[in-house]
N, C-alpha and C positions, 0 to 999 in steps of 0.2 A: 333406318333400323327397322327390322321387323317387328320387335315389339315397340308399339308406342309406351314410352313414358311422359307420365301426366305430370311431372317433373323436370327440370334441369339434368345433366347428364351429370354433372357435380354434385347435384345436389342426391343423384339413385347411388351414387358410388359411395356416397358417404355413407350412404343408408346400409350396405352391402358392410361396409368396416365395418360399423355400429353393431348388426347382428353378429357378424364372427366374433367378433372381439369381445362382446356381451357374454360366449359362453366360453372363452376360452381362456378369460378370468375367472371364471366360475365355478369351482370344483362341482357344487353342487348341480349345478347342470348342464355339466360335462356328463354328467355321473346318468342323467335321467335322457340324455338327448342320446347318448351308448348306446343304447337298448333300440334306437331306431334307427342304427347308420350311422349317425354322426358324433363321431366318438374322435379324439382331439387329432387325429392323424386324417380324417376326414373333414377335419373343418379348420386346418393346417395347409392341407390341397386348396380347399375352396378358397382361404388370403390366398395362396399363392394366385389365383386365378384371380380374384381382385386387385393384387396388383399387378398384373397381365395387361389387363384393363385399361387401369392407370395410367399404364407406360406405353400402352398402345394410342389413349387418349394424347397423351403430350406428342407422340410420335406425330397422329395426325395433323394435331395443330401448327407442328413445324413443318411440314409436309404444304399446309395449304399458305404457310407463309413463304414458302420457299414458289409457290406458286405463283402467291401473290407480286412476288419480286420477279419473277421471270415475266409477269406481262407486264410490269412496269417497265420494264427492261425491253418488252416487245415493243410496246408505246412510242417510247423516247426513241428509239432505231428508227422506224417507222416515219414518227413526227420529223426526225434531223434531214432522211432520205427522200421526203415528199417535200419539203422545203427547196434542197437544192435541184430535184428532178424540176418542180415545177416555175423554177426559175431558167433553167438549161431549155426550156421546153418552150418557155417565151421566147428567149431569143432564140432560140434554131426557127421558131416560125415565121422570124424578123426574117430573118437570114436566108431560109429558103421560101420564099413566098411563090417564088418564081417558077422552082423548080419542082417541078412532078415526082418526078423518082426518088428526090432525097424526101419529098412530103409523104411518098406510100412506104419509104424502105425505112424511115425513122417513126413510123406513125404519128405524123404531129396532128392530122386531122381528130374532129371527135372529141367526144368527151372521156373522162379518165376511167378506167374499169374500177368497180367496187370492191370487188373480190380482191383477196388477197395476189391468187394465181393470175388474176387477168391484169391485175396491177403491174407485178413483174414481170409478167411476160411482155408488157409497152414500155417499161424500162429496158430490160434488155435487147428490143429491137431498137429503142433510143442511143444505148452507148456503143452497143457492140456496130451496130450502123454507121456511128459514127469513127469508131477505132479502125474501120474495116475499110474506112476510105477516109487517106492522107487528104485528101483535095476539099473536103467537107471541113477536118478539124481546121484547115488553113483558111478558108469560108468564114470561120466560127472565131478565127483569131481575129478579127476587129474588134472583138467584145472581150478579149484576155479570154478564150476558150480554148484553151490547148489540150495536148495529150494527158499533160500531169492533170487538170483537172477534171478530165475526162473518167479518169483510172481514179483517183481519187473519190468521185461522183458515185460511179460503177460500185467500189467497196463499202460503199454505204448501203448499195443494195444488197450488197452479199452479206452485210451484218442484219440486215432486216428479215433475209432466209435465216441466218444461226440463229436469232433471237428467235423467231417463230419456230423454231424444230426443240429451243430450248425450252418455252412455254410450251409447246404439246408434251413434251416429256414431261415436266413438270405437273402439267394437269392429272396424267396417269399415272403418277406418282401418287399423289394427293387421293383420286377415286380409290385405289389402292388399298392407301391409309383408311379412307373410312370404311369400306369395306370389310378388313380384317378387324378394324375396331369395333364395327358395329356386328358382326358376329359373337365377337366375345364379348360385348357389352348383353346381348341376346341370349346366352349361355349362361351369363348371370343372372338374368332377370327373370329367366328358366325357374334357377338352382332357388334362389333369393325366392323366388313364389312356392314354391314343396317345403322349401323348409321353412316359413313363418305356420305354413299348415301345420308341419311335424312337430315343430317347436309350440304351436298351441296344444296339442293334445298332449304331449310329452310334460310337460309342463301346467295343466289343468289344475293339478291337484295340490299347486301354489295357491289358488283363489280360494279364498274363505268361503 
């Protein structure tokens, strides 16, 4: 937020009711706060922008749980899909020890990429390597490695890309959220700062 509050966001919002609500019980200083703009159709709009606020607050919060669950959701894809890649990965290096072509064309050499994108892109030369040559999955069947689990394998990676395309969406969802919350929270604390001024001097000639 652009403005810092030296407060909880719950706890400035309350403060924002408090004042509206203060004079719009209030005949009498309804009656004195008129004469400077804020007359009950003016501070009628201002709740309405309070709870704007409010609802944009709860917005956000669901917004960053709904985030929250989509990388949990990235996680668990991830953790399931590097479990059985780096089981298939052992034994294809059993298996082709020997052989060159199927060591460069499946990348079994090397250590695993970190990145996301360099991850699956040595999956993909993994399965698709191996679906693209009958002679290899038959190699691979000493160890019960056939096609079905081959394909199987493979769509673990393909839910590792959905869950990660689901989490980026979900993130930009959430920035979002706080964004448009924290504009109108900024717009309040605007409005909320003029008018305790206005409402002091408007109001003065209550103190003895």
């Amino acid at each position: 937020m652009a403005t810092k509050l030296a407060k909880s966001l719950a706890e400035f919002l309350f403060e924002v009711q408090v004042a509206i609500d203060l004079v719009l019980t209030d005949p009498e200083r309804q009656a004195r706060l008129a004469a400077y703009g804020y007359d009950a159709a003016a501070l009628t709009a201002a709740r309405a922008e309070y709870e704007r606020a409010e609802a944009l607050t709860q917005a956000q919060m669901r917004a960053y749980g709904a985030q929250m669950g989509a990388t949990a959701d990235y996680k668990a894809a991830r953790a399931r899909a590097e479990k059985a890649y780096k089981r298939s990965l052992t034994l294809a290096r059993i298996v082709f020890r020997e052989d060159v072509g199927a060591t460069v064309a499946l990348d079994l050499k090397g250590r695993r990429r970190q990145s996301l994108a360099g991850w699956l892109e040595q999956c993909s030369f993994f399965y698709e390597g191996l679906l693209a040559r009958p002679e290899r999955l038959a190699q691979m069947a000493v160890f019960g490695y056939d096609a079905a689990v081959v394909e199987a394998e493979k769509g673990l990676i393909t839910a590792v890309q959905q869950a990660n395309r689901a989490q980026d969406l979900a993130k930009g969802e959430a920035r979002e959220a706080t964004r448009v919350r924290d504009a109108q929270v900024d717009a309040l604390a605007r409005w909320l700062s003029d008018f305790r001024v206005v409402t002091k001097i408007a109001l003065e000639e209550e103190t003895p």
